[in-house]
Every structure is written in structure tokens, then in C-alpha cells.
N, CA, C and O atoms as CSV, one atom per row, in Angstrom:
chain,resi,resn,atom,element,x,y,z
A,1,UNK,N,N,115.553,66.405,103.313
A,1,UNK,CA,C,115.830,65.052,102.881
A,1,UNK,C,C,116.973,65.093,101.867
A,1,UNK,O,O,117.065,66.042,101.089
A,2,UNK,N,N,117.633,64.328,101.863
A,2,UNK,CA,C,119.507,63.904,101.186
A,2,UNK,C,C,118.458,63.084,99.811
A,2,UNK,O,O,117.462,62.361,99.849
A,3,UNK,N,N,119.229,63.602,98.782
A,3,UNK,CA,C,119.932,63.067,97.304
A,3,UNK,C,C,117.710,62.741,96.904
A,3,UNK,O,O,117.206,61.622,96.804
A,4,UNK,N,N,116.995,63.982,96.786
A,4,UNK,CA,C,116.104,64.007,96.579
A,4,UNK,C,C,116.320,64.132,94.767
A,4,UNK,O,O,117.031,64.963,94.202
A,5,UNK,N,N,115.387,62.927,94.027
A,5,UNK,CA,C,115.326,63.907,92.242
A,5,UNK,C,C,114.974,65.155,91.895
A,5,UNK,O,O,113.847,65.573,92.158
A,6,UNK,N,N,115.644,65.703,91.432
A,6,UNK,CA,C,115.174,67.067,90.660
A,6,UNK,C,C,113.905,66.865,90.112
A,6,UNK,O,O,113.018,67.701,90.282
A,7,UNK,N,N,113.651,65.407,89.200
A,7,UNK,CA,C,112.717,65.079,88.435
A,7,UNK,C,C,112.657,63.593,88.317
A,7,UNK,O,O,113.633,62.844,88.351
A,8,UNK,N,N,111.026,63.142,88.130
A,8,UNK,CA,C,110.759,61.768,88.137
A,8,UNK,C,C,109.952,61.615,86.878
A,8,UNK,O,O,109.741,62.615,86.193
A,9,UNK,N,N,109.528,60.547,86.552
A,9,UNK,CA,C,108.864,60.208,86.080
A,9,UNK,C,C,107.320,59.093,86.250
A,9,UNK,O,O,107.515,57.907,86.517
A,10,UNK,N,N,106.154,59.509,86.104
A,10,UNK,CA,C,104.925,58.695,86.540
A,10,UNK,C,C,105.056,57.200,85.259
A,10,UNK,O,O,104.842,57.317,84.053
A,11,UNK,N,N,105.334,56.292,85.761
A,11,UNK,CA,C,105.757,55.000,84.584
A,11,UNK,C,C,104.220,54.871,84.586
A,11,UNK,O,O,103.701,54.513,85.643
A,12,UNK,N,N,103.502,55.100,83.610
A,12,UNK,CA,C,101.712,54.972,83.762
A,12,UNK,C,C,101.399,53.961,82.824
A,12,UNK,O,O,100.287,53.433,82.805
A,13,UNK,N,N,102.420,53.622,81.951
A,13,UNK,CA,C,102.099,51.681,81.384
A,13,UNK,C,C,100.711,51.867,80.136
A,13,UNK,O,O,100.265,50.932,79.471
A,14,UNK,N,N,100.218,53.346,80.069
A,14,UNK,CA,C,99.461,52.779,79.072
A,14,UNK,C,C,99.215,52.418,77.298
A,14,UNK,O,O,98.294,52.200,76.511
A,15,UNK,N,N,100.374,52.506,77.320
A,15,UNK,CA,C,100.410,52.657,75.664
A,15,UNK,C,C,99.708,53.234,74.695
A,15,UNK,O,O,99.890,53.019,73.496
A,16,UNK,N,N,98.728,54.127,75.252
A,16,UNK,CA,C,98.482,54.991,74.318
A,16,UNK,C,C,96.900,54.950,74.818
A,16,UNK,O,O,96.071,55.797,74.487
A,17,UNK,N,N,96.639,53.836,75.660
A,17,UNK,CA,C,95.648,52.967,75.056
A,17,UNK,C,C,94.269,54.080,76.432
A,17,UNK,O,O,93.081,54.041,76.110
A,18,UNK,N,N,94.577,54.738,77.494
A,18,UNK,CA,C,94.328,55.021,78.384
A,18,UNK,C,C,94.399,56.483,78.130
A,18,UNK,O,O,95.544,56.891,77.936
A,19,UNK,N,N,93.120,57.680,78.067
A,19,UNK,CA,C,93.047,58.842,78.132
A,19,UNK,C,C,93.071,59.904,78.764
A,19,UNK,O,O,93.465,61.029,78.459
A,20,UNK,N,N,92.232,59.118,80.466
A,20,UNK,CA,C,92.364,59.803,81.464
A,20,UNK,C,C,93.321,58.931,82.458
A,20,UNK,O,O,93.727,57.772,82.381
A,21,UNK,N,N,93.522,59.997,83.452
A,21,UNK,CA,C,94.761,59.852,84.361
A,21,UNK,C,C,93.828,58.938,85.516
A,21,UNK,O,O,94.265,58.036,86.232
A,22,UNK,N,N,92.949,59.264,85.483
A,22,UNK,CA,C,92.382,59.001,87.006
A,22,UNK,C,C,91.252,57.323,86.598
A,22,UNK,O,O,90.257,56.907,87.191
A,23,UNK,N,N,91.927,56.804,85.476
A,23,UNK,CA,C,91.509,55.738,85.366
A,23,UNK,C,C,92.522,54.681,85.117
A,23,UNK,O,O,92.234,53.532,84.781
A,24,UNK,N,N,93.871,55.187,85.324
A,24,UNK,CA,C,94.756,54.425,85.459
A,24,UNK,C,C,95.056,53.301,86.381
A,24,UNK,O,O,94.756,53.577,87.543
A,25,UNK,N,N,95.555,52.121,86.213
A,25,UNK,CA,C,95.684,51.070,87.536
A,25,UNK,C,C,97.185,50.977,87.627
A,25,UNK,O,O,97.772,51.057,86.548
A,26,UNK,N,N,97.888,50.831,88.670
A,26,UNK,CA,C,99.050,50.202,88.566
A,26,UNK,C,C,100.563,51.774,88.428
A,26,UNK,O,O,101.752,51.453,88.427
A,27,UNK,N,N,100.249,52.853,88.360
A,27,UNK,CA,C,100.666,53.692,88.274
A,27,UNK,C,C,102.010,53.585,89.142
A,27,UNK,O,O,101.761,53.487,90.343
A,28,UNK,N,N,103.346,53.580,88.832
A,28,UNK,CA,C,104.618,54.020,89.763
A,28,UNK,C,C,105.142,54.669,89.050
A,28,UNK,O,O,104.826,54.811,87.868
A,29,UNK,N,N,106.097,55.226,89.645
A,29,UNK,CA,C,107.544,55.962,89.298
A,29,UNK,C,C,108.753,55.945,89.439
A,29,UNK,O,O,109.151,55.072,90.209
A,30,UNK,N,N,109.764,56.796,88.835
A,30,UNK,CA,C,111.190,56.317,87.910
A,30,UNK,C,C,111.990,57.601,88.160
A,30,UNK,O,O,111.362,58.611,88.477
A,31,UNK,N,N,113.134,57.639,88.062
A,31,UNK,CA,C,113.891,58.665,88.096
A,31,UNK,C,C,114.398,58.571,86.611
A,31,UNK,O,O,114.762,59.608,86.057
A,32,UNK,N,N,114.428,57.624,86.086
A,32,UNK,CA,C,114.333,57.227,84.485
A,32,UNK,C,C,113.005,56.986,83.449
A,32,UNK,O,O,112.125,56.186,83.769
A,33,UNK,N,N,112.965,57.498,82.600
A,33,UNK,CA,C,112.057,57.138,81.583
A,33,UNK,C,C,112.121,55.819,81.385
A,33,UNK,O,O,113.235,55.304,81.300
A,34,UNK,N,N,110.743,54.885,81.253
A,34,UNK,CA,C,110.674,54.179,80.587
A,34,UNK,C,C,110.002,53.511,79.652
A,34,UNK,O,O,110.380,52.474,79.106
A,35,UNK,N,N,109.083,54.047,79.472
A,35,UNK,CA,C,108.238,54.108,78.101
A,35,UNK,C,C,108.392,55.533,77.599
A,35,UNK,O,O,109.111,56.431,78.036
A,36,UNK,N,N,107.495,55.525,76.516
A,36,UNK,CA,C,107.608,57.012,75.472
A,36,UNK,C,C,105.960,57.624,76.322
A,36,UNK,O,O,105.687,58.817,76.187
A,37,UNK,N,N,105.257,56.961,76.917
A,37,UNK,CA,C,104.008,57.774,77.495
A,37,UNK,C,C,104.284,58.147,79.166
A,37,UNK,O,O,103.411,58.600,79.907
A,38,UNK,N,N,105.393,57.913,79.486
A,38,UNK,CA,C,105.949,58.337,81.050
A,38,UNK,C,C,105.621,59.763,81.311
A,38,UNK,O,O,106.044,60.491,80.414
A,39,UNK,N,N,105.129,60.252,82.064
A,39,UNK,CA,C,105.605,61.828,82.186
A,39,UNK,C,C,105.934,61.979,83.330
A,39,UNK,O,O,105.773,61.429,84.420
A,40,UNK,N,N,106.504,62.956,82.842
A,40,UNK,CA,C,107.883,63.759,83.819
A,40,UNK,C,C,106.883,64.726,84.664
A,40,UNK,O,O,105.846,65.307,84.344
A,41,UNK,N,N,107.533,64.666,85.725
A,41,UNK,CA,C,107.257,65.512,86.728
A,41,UNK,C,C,108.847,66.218,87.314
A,41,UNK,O,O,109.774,65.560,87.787
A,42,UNK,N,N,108.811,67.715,87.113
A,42,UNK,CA,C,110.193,68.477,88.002
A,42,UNK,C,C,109.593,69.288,89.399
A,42,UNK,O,O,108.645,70.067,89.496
A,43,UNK,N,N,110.430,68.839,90.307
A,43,UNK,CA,C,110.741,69.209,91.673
A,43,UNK,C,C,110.407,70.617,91.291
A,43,UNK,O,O,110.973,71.293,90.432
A,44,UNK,N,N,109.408,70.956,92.052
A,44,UNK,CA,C,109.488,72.628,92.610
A,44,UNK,C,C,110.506,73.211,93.288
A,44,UNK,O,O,110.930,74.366,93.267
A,45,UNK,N,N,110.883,72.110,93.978
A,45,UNK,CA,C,112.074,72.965,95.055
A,45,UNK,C,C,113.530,73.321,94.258
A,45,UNK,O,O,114.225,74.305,94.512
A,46,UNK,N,N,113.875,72.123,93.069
A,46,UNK,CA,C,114.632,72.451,92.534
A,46,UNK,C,C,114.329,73.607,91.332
A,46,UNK,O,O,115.344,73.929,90.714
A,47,UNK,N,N,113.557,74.018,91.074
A,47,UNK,CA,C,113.214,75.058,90.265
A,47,UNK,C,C,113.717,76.529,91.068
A,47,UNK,O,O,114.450,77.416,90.631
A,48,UNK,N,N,113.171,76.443,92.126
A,48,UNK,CA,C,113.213,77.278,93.261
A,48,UNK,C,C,114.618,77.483,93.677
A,48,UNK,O,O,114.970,78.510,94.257
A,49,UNK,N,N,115.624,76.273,93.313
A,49,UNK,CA,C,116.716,76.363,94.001
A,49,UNK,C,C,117.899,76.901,92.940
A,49,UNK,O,O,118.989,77.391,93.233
A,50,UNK,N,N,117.103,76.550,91.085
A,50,UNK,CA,C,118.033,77.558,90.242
A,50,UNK,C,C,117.651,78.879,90.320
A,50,UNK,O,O,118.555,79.714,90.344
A,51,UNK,N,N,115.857,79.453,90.389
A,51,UNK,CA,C,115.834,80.846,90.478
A,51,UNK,C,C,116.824,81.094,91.233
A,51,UNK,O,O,117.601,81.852,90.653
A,52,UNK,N,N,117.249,80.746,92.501
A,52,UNK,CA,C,117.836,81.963,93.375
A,52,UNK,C,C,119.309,81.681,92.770
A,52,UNK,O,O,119.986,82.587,92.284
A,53,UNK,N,N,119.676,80.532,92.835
A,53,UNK,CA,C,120.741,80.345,91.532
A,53,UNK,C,C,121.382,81.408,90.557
A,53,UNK,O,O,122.511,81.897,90.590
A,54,UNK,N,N,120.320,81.633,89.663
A,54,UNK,CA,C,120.486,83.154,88.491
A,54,UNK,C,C,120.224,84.409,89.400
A,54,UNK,O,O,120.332,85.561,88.981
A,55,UNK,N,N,119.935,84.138,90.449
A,55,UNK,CA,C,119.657,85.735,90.946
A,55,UNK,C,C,120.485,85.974,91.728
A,55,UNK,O,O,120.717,87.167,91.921
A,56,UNK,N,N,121.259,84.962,92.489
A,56,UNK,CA,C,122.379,85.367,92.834
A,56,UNK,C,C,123.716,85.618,92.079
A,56,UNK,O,O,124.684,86.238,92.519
A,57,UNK,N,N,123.602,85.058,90.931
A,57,UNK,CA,C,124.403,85.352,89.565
A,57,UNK,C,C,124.394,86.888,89.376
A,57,UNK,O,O,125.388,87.598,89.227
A,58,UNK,N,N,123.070,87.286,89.409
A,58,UNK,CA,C,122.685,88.720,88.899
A,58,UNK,C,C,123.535,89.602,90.364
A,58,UNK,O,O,124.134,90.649,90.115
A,59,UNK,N,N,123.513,89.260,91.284
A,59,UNK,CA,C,123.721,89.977,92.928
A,59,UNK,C,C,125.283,90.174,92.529
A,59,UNK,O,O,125.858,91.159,92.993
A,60,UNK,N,N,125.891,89.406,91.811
A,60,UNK,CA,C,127.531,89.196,91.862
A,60,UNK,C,C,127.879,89.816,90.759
A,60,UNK,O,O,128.985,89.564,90.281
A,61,UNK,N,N,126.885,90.893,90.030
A,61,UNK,CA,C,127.221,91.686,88.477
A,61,UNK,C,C,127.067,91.304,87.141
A,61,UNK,O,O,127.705,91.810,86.219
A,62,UNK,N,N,126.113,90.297,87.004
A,62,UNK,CA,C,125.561,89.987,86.031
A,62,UNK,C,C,124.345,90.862,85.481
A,62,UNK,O,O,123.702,91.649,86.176
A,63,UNK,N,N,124.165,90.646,84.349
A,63,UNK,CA,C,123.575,91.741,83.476
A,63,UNK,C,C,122.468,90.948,83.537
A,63,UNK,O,O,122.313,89.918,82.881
A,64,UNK,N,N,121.435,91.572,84.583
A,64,UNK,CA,C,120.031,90.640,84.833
A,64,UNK,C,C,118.944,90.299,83.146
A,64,UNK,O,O,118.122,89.400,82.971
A,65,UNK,N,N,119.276,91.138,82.401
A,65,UNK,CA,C,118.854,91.041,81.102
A,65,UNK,C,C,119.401,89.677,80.422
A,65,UNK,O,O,118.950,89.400,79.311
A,66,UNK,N,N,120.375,88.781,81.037
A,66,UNK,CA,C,121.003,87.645,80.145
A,66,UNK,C,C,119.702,87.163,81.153
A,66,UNK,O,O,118.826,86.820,80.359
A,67,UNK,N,N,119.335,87.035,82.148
A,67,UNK,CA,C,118.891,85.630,82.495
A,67,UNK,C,C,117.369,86.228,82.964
A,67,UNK,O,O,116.664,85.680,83.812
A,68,UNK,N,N,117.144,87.019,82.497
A,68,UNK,CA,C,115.685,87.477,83.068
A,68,UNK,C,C,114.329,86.540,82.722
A,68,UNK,O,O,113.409,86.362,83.521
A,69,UNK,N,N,114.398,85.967,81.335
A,69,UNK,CA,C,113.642,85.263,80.336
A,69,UNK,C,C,113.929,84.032,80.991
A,69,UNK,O,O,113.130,83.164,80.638
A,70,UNK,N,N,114.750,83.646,81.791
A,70,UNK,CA,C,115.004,82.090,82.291
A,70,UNK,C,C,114.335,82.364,83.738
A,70,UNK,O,O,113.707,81.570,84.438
A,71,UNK,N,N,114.635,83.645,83.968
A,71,UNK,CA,C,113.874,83.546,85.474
A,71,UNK,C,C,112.387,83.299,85.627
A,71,UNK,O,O,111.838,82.317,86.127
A,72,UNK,N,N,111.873,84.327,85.126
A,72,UNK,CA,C,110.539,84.913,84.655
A,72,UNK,C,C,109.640,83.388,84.203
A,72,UNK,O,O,108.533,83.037,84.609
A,73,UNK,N,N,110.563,82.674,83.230
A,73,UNK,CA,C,109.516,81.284,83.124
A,73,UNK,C,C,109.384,80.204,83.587
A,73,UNK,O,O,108.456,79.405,83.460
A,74,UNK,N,N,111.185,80.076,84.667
A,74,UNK,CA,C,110.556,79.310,85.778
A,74,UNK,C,C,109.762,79.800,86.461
A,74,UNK,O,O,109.167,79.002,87.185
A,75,UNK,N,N,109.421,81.060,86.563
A,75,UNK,CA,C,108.308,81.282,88.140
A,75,UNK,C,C,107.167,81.725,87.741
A,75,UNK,O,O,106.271,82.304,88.356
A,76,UNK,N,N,107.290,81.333,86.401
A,76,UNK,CA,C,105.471,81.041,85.803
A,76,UNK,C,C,105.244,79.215,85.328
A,76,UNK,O,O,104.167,78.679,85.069
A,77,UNK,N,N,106.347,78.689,85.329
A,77,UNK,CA,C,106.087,77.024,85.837
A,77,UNK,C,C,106.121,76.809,86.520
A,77,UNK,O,O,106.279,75.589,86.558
A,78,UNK,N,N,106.052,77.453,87.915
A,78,UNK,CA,C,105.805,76.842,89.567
A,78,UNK,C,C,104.382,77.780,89.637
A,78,UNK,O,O,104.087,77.724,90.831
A,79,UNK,N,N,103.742,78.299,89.212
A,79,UNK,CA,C,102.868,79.074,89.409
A,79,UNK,C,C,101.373,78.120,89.584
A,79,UNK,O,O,100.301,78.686,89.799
């Protein structure tokens, strides 16, 4: 699929006022923030699509030690 977000946002409207998720009404989403209680959700695939990103960085003579710590914790946030 063409011109997919990297990242969205769940617009969940509750002002504070709402604790659990699964008692929410009315729930959509944003490619923009728009309240301060929105949360973000990031694309796996785009996570997936900088690892190989830095690792093909590393394939072309990069010193896998600059980006190892960037690799390593995206692919314990897709985990």
C-alpha cells in the first residue's frame, strides 16, 4: 500500500478523565496529535524498514559500533 504513516495517533478524547482503554467510546485516529492524551502508535514496518536502513549502512563500511545501540532497541521495540 502507497504513502502508508510511519506513525498515527489513537485521538481517545479523554481528558484525563478515562483509565482504561477498553472503556473508551468514540475512539479514532490522526496522523497528527491532537490532544496531549493521544497516543502514538509507530508502524512496525517502518521500524523494520530503518533497521535494514543502518545495516545496510554498516554493509557499505560503517563502524557497526556507531549504530549498534540504535539497532538493538529498535528490535527490542518490535519485540
Amino acid at each position: 500500500m502507497k504513502n502508508q504513516p510511519t506513525k498515527i495517533y489513537l485521538n481517545i478524547g479523554a481528558d484525563g478523565e478515562c483509565q482504561d482503554f477498553e472503556e473508551l467510546v468514540g475512539v479514532s485516529w490522526c496522523e497528527d496529535r491532537i490532544n496531549d492524551d493521544d497516543l502514538c502508535y509507530i508502524s512496525v514496518s517502518s521500524v523494520l524498514a530503518r533497521i535494514e536502513e543502518l545495516e545496510e549502512y554498516v554493509d557499505r563500511g560503517a563502524d557497526y559500533r556507531t549504530v549498534e545501540f540504535t539497532i538493538n532497541t529498535l528490535k527490542i521495540l518490535i519485540k
